[in-house]
N, C-alpha and C positions, 0 to 999 in steps of 0.2 A: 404428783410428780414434783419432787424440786426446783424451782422456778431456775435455781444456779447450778442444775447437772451439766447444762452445755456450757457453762463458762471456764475461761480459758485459765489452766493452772495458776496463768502469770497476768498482772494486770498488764496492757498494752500498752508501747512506748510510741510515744508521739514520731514521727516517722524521721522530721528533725536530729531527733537524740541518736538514731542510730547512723544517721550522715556524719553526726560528727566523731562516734566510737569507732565505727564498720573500720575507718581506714588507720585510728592507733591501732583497733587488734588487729586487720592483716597486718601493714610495716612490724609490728612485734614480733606477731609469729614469725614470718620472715628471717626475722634480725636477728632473731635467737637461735633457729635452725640453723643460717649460718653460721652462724657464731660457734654453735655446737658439732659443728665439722657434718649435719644432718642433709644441709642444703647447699649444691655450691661446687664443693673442694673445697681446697687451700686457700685459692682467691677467695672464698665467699667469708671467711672469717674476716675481712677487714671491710664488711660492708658497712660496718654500724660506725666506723669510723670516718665513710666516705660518704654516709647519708649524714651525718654530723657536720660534716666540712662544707657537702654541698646544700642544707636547707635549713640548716641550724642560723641563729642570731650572735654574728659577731660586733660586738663594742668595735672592734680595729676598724671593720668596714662600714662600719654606720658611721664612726668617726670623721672618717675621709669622705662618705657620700658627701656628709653637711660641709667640711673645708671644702672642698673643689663643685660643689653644688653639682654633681651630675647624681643621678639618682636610677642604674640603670636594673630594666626588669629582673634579672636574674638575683639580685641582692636585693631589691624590694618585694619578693616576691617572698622572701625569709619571713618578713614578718606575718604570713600569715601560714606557714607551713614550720617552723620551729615547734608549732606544738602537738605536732604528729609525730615527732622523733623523741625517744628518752634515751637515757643513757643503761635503762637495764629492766629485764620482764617485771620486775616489784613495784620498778616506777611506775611504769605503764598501765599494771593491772591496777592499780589504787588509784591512777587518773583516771579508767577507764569507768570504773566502780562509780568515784564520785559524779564523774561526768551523767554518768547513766541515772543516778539518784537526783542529783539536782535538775540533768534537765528533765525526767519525767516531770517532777514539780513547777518548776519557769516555764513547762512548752504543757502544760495542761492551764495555764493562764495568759501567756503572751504565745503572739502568733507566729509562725514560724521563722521569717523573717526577723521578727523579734528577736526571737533566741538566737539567731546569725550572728545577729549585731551585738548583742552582745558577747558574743561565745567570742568573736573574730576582733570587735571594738575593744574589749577588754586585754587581749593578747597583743594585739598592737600598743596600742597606751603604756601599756607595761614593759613592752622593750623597749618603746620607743623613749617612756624615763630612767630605763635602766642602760640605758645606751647614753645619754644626753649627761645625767649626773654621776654616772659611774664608769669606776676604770677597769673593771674584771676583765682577764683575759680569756677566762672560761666562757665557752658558748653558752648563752642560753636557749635550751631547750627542754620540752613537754610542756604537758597540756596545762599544770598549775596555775600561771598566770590567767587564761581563758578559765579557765574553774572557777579561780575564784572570785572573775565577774560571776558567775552561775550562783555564787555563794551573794555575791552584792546583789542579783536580780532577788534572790530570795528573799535576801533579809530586807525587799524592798516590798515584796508582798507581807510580807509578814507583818512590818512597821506603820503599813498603808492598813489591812485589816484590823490591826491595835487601835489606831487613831479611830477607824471608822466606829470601833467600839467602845471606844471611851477608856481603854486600857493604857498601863504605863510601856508606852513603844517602845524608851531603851531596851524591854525582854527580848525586841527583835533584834539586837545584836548578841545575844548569848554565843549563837555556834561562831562570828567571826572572834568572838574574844576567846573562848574555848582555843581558838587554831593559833591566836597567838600565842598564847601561855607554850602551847604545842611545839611551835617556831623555835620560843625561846630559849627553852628547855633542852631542844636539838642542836638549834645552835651552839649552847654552854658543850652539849654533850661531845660533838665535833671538834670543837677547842679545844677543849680537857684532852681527849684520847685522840685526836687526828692532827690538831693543830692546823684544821681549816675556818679559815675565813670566809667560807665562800658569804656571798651577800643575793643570790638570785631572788632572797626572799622578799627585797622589796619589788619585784616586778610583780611578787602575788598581791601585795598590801596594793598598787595602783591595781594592778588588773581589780579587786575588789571593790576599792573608790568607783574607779569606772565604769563596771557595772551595775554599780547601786547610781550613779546616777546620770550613765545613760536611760536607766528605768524610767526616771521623771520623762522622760519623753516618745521610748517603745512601748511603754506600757499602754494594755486597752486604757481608753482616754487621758493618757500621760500626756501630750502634745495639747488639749485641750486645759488640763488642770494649767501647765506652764502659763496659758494665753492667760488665762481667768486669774490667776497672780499676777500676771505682768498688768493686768486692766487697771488692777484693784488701787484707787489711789492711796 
């Protein structure tokens, strides 16, 4: 008998990855039903509007949180729920894709928690510098910025396994350089035919920083290599 006749079509996702997908694909499917006159009525076509207004990340209101220092739950709560909303099902399915590929890979090496902190650490970080040094009046929202901590957690296993091998580590940045060329290329293309500016793609480039190196310290014995650096005189 074949040892692999019972095994499962699909290799299994760490239980993590789908806490954080489960809830872009419901709000999608959702948001799209309405939208498509499917779910709802009338009223339900401007839901995606009002889940944008209500849990999306506004620059205007992070602005004024840090002038007048009050800081109340319902707008601090944005940053870690902006990346459950997108703006349209293409967005969504391709965050949800990437989400599901990267975190099987980070959440089959870092513990679940782990993957939070970064999936959550990274998407914060990232509004939180794309609020601080930028002016865009466009909300930001979806899961990219959180992704592409998923992309810094990886390219931090990868850089850490090089090293252990004696290999040249910068190969472990190939896929983030890959997505900028990617970036760049979108950007010029938008300009050219759209004559958009948008700039959300620095909160991916931080959310990335910040996952690669919140790793030095989520990672199994991340926290420990830190100490054993800081000893070393």
């Amino acid at each position: 008998m074949d040892p692999n006749k019972n095994a499962p079509p699909l290799n299994p996702l760490p239980p993590v990855v789908w806490v954080l997908t489960l809830p872009m694909i419901v709000i999608e499917l959702v948001l799209s039903a309405a939208s498509s006159g499917f779910l709802g009525g009338r009223q339900a076509i401007g839901w995606r509007n009002w889940a944008v207004e209500t849990f999306g990340f506004f620059n205007a209101i992070f602005d004024r949180m840090i002038t007048v220092l009050w800081f109340p739950p319902e707008h601090l709560m944005r940053f870690v729920t902006y990346p459950f909303i997108h703006w349209s099902m293409s967005q969504a399915l391709f965050a949800v894709v990437l989400t599901l590929a990267l975190g099987k890979f980070v959440g089959e090496v870092y513990r679940a928690w782990a993957v939070l902190v970064v999936f959550f650490g990274s998407g914060i970080i990232g509004a939180a510098v794309y609020g601080l040094f930028l002016n865009d009046p466009i909300p930001l929202i979806g899961a990219y910025p959180a992704v592409y901590g998923l992309i810094g957690a990886f390219t931090f296993i990868l850089w850490t396994r090089l090293g252990e091998n004696g290999e040249n580590r910068s190969r472990a940045f190939l896929l983030i350089g890959a997505l900028l060329v990617f970036q760049a290329v979108f950007a010029v293309f938008n300009w050219v035919f759209y004559s958009s500016t948008r700039v959300d793609w620095v909160a991916d480039l931080v959310g990335f920083a910040a996952g690669f190196l919140l790793s030095f310290v989520v990672s199994p014995g991340g926290w420990g290599r830190v100490l054993a650096k800081l000893r070393q005189p």
